[in-house]
C-alpha positions as CSV (number, residue, x, y, z in Angstrom):
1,X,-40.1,22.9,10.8
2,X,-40.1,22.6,7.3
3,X,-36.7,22.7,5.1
4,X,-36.7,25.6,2.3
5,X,-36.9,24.3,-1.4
6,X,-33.1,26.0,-2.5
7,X,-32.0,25.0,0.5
8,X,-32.7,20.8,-0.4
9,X,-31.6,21.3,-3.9
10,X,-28.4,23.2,-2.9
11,X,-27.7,20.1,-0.8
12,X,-28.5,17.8,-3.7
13,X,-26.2,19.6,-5.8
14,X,-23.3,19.9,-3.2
15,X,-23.6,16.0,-2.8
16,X,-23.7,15.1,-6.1
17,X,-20.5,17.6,-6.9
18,X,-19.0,15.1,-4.4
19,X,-20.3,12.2,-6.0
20,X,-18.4,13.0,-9.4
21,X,-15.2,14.1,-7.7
22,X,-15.0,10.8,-5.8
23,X,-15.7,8.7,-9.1
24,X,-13.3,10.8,-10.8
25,X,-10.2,10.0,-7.9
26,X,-11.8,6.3,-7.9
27,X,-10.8,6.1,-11.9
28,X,-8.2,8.5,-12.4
29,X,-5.7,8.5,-9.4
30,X,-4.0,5.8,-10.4
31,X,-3.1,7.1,-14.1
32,X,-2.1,10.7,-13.0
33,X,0.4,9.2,-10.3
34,X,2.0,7.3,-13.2
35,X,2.0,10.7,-15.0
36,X,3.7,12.6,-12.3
37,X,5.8,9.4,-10.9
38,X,7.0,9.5,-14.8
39,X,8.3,12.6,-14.2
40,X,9.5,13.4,-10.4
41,X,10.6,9.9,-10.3
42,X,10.3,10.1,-6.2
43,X,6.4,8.4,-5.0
44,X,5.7,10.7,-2.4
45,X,6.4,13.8,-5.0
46,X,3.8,12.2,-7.1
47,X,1.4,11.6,-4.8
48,X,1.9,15.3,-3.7
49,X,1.4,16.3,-6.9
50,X,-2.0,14.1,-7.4
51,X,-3.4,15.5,-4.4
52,X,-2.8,18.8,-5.5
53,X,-4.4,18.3,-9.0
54,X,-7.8,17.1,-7.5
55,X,-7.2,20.0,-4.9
56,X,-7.5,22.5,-8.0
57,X,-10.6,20.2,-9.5
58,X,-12.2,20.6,-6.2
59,X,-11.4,24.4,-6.0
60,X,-13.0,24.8,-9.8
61,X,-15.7,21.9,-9.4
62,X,-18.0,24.6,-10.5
63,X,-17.0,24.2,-14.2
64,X,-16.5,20.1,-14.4
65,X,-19.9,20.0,-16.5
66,X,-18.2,22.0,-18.9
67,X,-15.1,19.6,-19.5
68,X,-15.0,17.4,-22.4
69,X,-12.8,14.5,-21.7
70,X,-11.7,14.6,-17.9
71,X,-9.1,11.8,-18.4
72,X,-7.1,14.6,-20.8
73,X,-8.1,17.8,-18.8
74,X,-7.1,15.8,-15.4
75,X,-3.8,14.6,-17.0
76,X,-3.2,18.5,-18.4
77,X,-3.5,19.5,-14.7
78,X,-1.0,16.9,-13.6
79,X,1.1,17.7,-16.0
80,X,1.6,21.3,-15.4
81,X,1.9,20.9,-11.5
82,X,4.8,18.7,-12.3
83,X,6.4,20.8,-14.7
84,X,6.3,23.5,-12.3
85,X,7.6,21.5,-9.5
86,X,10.8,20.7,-11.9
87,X,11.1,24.0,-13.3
88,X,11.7,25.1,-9.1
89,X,13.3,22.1,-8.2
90,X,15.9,22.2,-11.0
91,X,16.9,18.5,-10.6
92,X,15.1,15.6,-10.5
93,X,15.7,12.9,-8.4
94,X,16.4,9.6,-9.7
95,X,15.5,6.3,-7.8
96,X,17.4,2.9,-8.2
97,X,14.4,1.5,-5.9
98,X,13.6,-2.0,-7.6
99,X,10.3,-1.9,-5.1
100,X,9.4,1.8,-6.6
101,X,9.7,0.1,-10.0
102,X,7.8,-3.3,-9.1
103,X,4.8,-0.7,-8.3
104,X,4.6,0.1,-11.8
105,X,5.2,-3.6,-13.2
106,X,2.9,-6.2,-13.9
107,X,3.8,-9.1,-11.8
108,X,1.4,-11.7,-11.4
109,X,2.7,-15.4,-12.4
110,X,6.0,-14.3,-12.8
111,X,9.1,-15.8,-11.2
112,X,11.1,-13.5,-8.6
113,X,14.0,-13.7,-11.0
114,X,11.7,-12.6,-14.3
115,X,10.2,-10.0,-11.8
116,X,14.1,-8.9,-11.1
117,X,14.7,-9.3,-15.0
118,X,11.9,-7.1,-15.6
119,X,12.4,-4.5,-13.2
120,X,16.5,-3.7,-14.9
121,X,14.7,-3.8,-18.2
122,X,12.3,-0.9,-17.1
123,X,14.9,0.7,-15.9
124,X,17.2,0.5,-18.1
125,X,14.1,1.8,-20.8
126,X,13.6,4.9,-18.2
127,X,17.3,5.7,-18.4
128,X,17.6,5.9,-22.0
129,X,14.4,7.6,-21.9
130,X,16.7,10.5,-19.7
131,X,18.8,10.5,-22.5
132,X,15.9,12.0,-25.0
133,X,16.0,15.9,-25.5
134,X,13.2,17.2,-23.3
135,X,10.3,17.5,-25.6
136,X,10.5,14.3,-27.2
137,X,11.0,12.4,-23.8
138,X,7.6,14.5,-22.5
139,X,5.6,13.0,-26.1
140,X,7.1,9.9,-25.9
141,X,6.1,9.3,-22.1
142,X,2.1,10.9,-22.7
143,X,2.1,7.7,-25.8
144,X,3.6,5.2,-24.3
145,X,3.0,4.9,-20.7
146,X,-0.6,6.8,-20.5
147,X,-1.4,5.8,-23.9
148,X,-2.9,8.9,-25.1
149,X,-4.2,10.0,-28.8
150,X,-1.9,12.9,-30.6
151,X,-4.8,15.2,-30.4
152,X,-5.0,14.0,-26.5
153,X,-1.2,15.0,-26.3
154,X,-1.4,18.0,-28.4
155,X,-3.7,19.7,-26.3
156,X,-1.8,18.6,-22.9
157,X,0.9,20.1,-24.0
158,X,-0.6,22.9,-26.0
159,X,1.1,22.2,-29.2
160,X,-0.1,21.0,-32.6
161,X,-0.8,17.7,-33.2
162,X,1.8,17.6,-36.5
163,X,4.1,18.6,-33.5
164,X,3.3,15.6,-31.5
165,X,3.6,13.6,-34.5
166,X,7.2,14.8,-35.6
167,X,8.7,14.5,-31.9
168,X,7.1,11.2,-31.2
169,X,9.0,9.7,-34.2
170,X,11.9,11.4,-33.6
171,X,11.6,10.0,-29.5
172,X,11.1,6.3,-31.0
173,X,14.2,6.8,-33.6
174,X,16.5,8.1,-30.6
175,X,15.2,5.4,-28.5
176,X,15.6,2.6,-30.7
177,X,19.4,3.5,-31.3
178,X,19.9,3.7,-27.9
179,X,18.6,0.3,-27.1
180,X,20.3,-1.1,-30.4
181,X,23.5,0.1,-28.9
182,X,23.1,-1.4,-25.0
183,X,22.1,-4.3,-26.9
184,X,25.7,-4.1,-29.1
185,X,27.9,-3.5,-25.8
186,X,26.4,-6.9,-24.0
Protein backbone atom coordinates (compact mmCIF):
# COMPACT_ATOMS: atom_id res chain seq x y z
CA UNK A 1 0.00 0.00 0.00
CA UNK A 2 1.62 2.93 -1.03
CA UNK A 3 1.22 6.50 0.92
CA UNK A 4 -0.12 9.50 -1.46
CA UNK A 5 2.56 12.24 -2.22
CA UNK A 6 0.29 15.38 -0.39
CA UNK A 7 -0.56 13.13 2.02
CA UNK A 8 3.67 12.71 3.25
CA UNK A 9 4.26 16.34 2.70
CA UNK A 10 1.11 17.38 4.62
CA UNK A 11 2.60 15.34 7.49
CA UNK A 12 5.95 16.94 7.02
CA UNK A 13 4.49 20.16 7.25
CA UNK A 14 2.16 19.41 10.25
CA UNK A 15 5.39 18.18 12.13
CA UNK A 16 7.53 20.76 11.40
CA UNK A 17 4.59 23.45 12.46
CA UNK A 18 5.20 21.54 15.70
CA UNK A 19 8.68 21.66 15.64
CA UNK A 20 8.73 25.70 15.61
CA UNK A 21 5.98 25.91 18.19
CA UNK A 22 7.88 23.74 20.65
CA UNK A 23 11.21 25.77 20.01
CA UNK A 24 9.35 28.85 20.33
CA UNK A 25 7.75 27.70 24.14
CA UNK A 26 11.43 26.11 24.74
CA UNK A 27 12.81 30.05 24.29
CA UNK A 28 10.09 32.16 25.01
CA UNK A 29 7.97 30.81 27.98
CA UNK A 30 10.09 31.97 30.43
CA UNK A 31 10.11 35.83 29.27
CA UNK A 32 6.30 36.05 28.63
CA UNK A 33 5.58 34.68 32.29
CA UNK A 34 7.80 37.48 33.52
CA UNK A 35 5.65 39.77 31.26
CA UNK A 36 2.31 38.65 32.58
CA UNK A 37 3.70 37.78 36.36
CA UNK A 38 4.78 41.68 35.92
CA UNK A 39 1.45 42.44 35.62
CA UNK A 40 -1.18 39.98 37.47
CA UNK A 41 1.33 39.71 40.06
CA UNK A 42 -0.35 36.03 41.11
CA UNK A 43 1.96 32.89 39.25
CA UNK A 44 -0.73 30.74 38.37
CA UNK A 45 -2.58 33.99 36.56
CA UNK A 46 0.57 34.10 34.56
CA UNK A 47 0.95 30.93 33.67
CA UNK A 48 -2.75 30.98 32.61
CA UNK A 49 -2.15 33.67 30.72
CA UNK A 50 1.13 32.03 28.89
CA UNK A 51 -0.73 29.09 28.01
CA UNK A 52 -3.25 30.98 26.49
CA UNK A 53 -0.96 33.09 24.32
CA UNK A 54 0.72 29.90 22.67
CA UNK A 55 -2.97 28.57 22.58
CA UNK A 56 -3.72 31.62 20.07
CA UNK A 57 -0.09 30.94 18.23
CA UNK A 58 -1.22 27.49 17.84
CA UNK A 59 -4.80 28.45 16.68
CA UNK A 60 -3.03 31.01 13.93
CA UNK A 61 0.27 28.80 13.38
CA UNK A 62 -0.74 29.12 9.83
CA UNK A 63 0.76 32.68 9.58
CA UNK A 64 4.09 32.26 11.91
CA UNK A 65 6.24 32.43 8.60
CA UNK A 66 4.85 35.74 8.14
CA UNK A 67 6.04 37.24 11.65
CA UNK A 68 9.04 39.25 11.80
CA UNK A 69 10.45 39.15 15.31
CA UNK A 70 8.41 36.42 17.33
CA UNK A 71 10.05 37.49 20.66
CA UNK A 72 7.96 41.08 20.13
CA UNK A 73 4.73 39.58 18.35
CA UNK A 74 4.69 36.78 21.29
CA UNK A 75 5.16 39.43 23.99
CA UNK A 76 2.29 41.74 22.11
CA UNK A 77 0.05 38.65 22.57
CA UNK A 78 0.87 38.37 26.24
CA UNK A 79 0.44 41.58 26.71
CA UNK A 80 -2.99 42.01 25.57
CA UNK A 81 -4.37 38.84 27.24
CA UNK A 82 -3.23 40.45 30.40
CA UNK A 83 -4.57 43.72 29.86
CA UNK A 84 -7.82 42.11 29.22
CA UNK A 85 -7.73 39.92 32.21
CA UNK A 86 -7.16 43.31 34.35
CA UNK A 87 -9.51 45.41 32.47
CA UNK A 88 -12.30 42.31 33.81
CA UNK A 89 -10.77 41.75 36.90
CA UNK A 90 -10.65 45.33 38.02
CA UNK A 91 -8.01 44.76 40.78
CA UNK A 92 -5.00 43.23 40.76
CA UNK A 93 -3.76 41.13 43.36
CA UNK A 94 -0.69 41.86 45.11
CA UNK A 95 1.61 39.17 46.68
CA UNK A 96 3.97 39.71 49.70
CA UNK A 97 5.27 36.09 48.79
CA UNK A 98 9.15 36.38 49.32
CA UNK A 99 9.31 32.70 47.52
CA UNK A 100 7.10 34.32 44.33
CA UNK A 101 9.82 37.02 44.40
CA UNK A 102 12.93 34.63 44.84
CA UNK A 103 11.53 33.02 41.35
CA UNK A 104 12.38 36.11 39.69
CA UNK A 105 15.80 36.86 41.51
CA UNK A 106 19.08 35.81 40.76
CA UNK A 107 20.39 33.77 43.66
CA UNK A 108 23.26 31.79 43.06
CA UNK A 109 26.32 32.51 45.64
CA UNK A 110 24.40 34.60 47.66
CA UNK A 111 23.88 34.45 51.36
CA UNK A 112 20.19 33.72 52.76
CA UNK A 113 20.32 37.12 54.38
CA UNK A 114 21.52 39.01 50.85
CA UNK A 115 18.82 36.69 49.24
CA UNK A 116 16.21 38.16 51.97
CA UNK A 117 17.96 41.73 51.43
CA UNK A 118 17.31 41.31 47.83
CA UNK A 119 14.01 40.10 47.76
CA UNK A 120 12.61 43.64 50.06
CA UNK A 121 14.59 45.61 47.53
CA UNK A 122 12.61 44.10 44.62
CA UNK A 123 9.84 44.61 46.29
CA UNK A 124 10.06 47.60 47.44
CA UNK A 125 11.12 48.65 43.48
CA UNK A 126 7.66 46.80 42.36
CA UNK A 127 5.76 48.93 44.86
CA UNK A 128 6.92 52.18 43.90
CA UNK A 129 6.60 50.96 40.44
CA UNK A 130 2.48 50.74 41.55
CA UNK A 131 2.83 54.16 42.37
CA UNK A 132 3.57 55.23 38.45
CA UNK A 133 0.45 56.47 36.39
CA UNK A 134 -0.54 53.54 34.25
CA UNK A 135 1.22 54.15 30.96
CA UNK A 136 4.48 54.98 32.24
CA UNK A 137 4.48 51.91 34.72
CA UNK A 138 3.40 49.60 31.37
CA UNK A 139 6.88 51.38 29.36
CA UNK A 140 8.92 51.32 32.15
CA UNK A 141 8.15 47.50 32.90
CA UNK A 142 8.53 46.40 28.70
CA UNK A 143 12.51 48.35 29.24
CA UNK A 144 13.45 47.30 32.21
CA UNK A 145 12.45 43.87 33.05
CA UNK A 146 12.08 42.41 29.24
CA UNK A 147 14.58 44.65 28.02
CA UNK A 148 13.00 45.64 24.85
CA UNK A 149 13.93 48.38 22.09
CA UNK A 150 11.46 51.65 21.85
CA UNK A 151 10.49 50.53 18.53
CA UNK A 152 9.98 46.93 20.19
CA UNK A 153 7.71 48.71 22.80
CA UNK A 154 6.14 51.07 20.48
CA UNK A 155 4.66 48.51 18.41
CA UNK A 156 3.47 46.29 21.63
CA UNK A 157 1.72 48.81 22.66
CA UNK A 158 0.74 50.40 19.41
CA UNK A 159 1.99 53.77 20.11
CA UNK A 160 4.82 55.88 18.58
CA UNK A 161 8.07 55.34 19.54
CA UNK A 162 8.60 59.39 20.50
CA UNK A 163 5.70 58.15 22.85
CA UNK A 164 7.64 55.50 24.40
CA UNK A 165 10.45 57.70 24.64
CA UNK A 166 8.60 60.65 26.49
CA UNK A 167 6.83 58.15 29.08
CA UNK A 168 9.91 56.08 29.73
CA UNK A 169 11.73 59.27 31.00
CA UNK A 170 9.03 60.48 32.70
CA UNK A 171 8.68 56.56 34.48
CA UNK A 172 12.54 56.86 35.41
CA UNK A 173 12.11 60.66 36.79
CA UNK A 174 8.97 59.50 39.00
CA UNK A 175 10.85 56.52 40.06
CA UNK A 176 13.96 57.99 41.00
CA UNK A 177 12.05 60.51 43.41
CA UNK A 178 10.31 57.95 44.81
CA UNK A 179 13.30 55.87 45.71
CA UNK A 180 15.28 59.25 46.66
CA UNK A 181 12.49 59.78 49.13
CA UNK A 182 12.29 55.88 50.84
CA UNK A 183 15.89 56.45 50.89
CA UNK A 184 15.32 60.15 52.95
CA UNK A 185 12.69 58.44 55.58
CA UNK A 186 15.31 55.51 56.59
Amino acid sequence: MEIPENAVSDQARQHAEEEALAALVSQYAGTLYRVAFSVLRNPSDAEDAVQEAFLRVLRHRDTLGEVRDNRVWLIRIVWNIVLDRKRRAKTRPETDDVSELARVLPAAGLSAEQIASAAQHHAHVLSCMEQLPAKEREVLMLSAFEELSSVEIASILDITESSVRSRLFRARNIMAGLLNHSRSLR
